[in-house]
N, C-alpha and C positions, 0 to 999 in steps of 0.2 A: 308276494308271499305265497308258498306254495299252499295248496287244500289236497295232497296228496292223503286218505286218511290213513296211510298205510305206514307213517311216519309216528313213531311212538311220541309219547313224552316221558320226557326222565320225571323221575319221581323227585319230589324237592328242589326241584333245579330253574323251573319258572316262576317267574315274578308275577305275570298272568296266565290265568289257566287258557288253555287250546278252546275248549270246549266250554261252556257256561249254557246250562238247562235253568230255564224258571217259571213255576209255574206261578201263575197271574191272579191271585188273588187277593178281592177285595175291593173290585170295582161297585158291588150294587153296597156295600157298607158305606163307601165313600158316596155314593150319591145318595143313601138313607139318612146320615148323619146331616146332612144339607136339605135336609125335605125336598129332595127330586127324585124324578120315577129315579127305576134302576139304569133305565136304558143312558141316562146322562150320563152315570158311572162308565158303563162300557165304550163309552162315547170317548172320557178322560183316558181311559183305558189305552186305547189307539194312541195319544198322544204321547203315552206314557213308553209306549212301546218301540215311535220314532225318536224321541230320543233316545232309549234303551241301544237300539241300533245304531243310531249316530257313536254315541260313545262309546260301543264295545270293537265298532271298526276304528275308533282315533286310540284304543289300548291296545290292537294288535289281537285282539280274541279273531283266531278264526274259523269258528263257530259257533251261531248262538240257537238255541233250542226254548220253542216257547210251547207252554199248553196256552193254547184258543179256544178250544173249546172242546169238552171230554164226550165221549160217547154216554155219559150218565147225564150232559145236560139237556139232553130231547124229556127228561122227565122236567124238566121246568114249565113255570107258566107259557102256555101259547103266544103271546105278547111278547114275551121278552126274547123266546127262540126263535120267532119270526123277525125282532129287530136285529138280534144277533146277526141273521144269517143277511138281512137287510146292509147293516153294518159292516161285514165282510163284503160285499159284493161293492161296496162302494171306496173302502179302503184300497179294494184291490186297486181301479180305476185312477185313485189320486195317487199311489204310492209308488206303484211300478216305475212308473217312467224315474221317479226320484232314485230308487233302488239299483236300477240302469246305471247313471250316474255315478252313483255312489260304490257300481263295483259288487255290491248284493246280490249276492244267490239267493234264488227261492226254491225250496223245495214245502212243497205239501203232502205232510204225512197224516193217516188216517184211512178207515174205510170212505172209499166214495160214492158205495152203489146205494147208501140211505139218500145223497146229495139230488137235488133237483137237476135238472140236464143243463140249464142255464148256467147253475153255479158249480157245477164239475168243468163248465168250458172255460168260465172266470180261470178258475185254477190253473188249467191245463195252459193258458193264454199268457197268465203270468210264470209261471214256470220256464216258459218258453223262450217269452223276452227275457229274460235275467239266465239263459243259459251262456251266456257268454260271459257272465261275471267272476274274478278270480281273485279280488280281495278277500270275501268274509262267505260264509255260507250262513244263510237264516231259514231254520224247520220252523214250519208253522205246524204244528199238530193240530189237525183240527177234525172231528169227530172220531178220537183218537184214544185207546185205553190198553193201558202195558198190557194187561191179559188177552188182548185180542190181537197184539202183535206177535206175542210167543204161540197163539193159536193160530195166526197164520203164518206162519213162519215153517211151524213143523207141517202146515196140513201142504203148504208150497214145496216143500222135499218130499212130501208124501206122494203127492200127486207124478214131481220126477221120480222116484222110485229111491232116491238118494239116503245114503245113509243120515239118521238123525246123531249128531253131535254137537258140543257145543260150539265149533267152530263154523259146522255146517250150518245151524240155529243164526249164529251168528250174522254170515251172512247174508241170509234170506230174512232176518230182520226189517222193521219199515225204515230204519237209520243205517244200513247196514253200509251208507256210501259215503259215514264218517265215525271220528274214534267215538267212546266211550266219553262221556261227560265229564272233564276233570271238579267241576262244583253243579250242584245242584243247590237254588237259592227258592224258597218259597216267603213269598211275600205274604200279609195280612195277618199273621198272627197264629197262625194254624201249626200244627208239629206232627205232618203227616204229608207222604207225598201221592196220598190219593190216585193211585192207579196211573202214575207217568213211568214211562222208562224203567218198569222193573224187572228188567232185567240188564241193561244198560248202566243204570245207577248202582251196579254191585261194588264199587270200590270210588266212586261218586263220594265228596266231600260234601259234605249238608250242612244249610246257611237256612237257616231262619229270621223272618225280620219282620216288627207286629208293625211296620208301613205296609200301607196300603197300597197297592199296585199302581192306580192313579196318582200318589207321591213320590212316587220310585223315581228319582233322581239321579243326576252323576254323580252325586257323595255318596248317595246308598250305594251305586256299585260300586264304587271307589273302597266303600266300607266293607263289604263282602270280599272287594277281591284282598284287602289287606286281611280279612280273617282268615281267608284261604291260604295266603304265605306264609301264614304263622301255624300250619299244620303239616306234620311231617307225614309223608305218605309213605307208610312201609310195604303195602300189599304183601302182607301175611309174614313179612318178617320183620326181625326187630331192630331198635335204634343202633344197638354195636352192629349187627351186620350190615348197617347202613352206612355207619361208620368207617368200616374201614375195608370197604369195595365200591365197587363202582356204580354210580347210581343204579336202581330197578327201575327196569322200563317196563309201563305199563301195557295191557296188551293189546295191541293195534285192533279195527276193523279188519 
């Protein structure tokens, strides 16, 4: 399968979307409802995420975009950001070699100069092994907030001296090395996509679902990606002109 991101998608025309973004929550819900700390949540969370991957490379998605963890979650308890980052450092270690395997790209998207020097090399380590993978590509966004990417974006042409446009914008993006989201699915109940991908998700199909991240199963995406085929994507024009021309292709990376 190619990951060329420069290959559009017709509008209405796939069965599964190219691109699938989803942000993950409701891990410490699912472990409150269970009287366990939150950290057990995040825990299920990880699990929830290898299968997530397993089944969106056996549907042909290729590309999957997760939020991991947002540059607003360093305001959380001490405790739980400390396991977070605990919890990443250890995922890395068991999952790569699987990811290798399995064809998985990784890319880590995010500022890194808050990251500790130990786990900016995690990253850079895992990135590296999985650079020869050309199944599926997997964004982990992790200390990561749509307003800080359109702010480094412009301040990265600023500094080349390059015109700002939205093309330019585009690609000096932190995703700038794949298309535009065909669905965005947020899990737990919430109807807000909290500072992901916004500028990315402009023509982004939106899926809601009050599962909790740690239950997100292959029927739930089974269930999303069938909501997704039952929406007609006109990007700004209408169902007859959709009608009776040739599909609208969306606009590439």
């Amino acid at each position: 399968m190619s990951l060329n991101p420069h290959i559009p998608h017709a509008a209405g025309a796939a069965a599964v979307p190219r691109h699938i973004a989803i942000v993950m929550d409701g891990n410490g819900r699912w472990a409150q409802r269970r009287l366990l700390p939150r950290l057990a949540g995040h825990r299920q969370g990880v699990e929830a995420l290898r299968r997530c991957v397993k089944a969106c490379a056996e549907r042909g998605v290729a590309v999957l975009t997760v939020f991991a963890f947002s540059s607003e979650n360093w305001s959380r308890p001490q405790d739980e950001v400390s396991g977070l980052m605990q919890l990443m450092g250890k995922a890395l270690l068991r999952e790569v070699p699987q990811l290798v395997q399995d064809g998985v790209r990784l890319h880590f998207v995010g500022e890194r100069a808050g990251l500790s020097e130990a786990m900016r090399a995690a990253l850079a380590e895992g990135e590296a092994a999985t650079a020869g993978a050309t199944r599926m590509v997997l964004n982990v966004c992790f200390n990561y907030g749509g307003r800080w990417d359109i702010a480094q974006a412009a301040a990265r042409l600023a500094r080349e001296g390059s015109a700002i446009t939205e093309d330019s914008l585009q690609r000096a993006m932190a995703l700038g090395h794949v298309s535009d989201p065909d669905l965005l699915v947020r899990t737990g109940g919430e109807l807000r996509i909290s500072n992901f991908l916004l500028w990315q998700a402009a023509y982004s199909e939106l899926y809601f679902t009050d599962t909790l991240w740690p239950d997100f199963d292959e029927q739930a995406l089974d269930a999303a990606i069938a909501d997704y085929r039952a929406r007609e994507r006109r990007f700004g024009r209408t169902s007859e002109q959709l009608a009776g021309s040739a599909p609208v292709r969306e606009r590439a990376c």
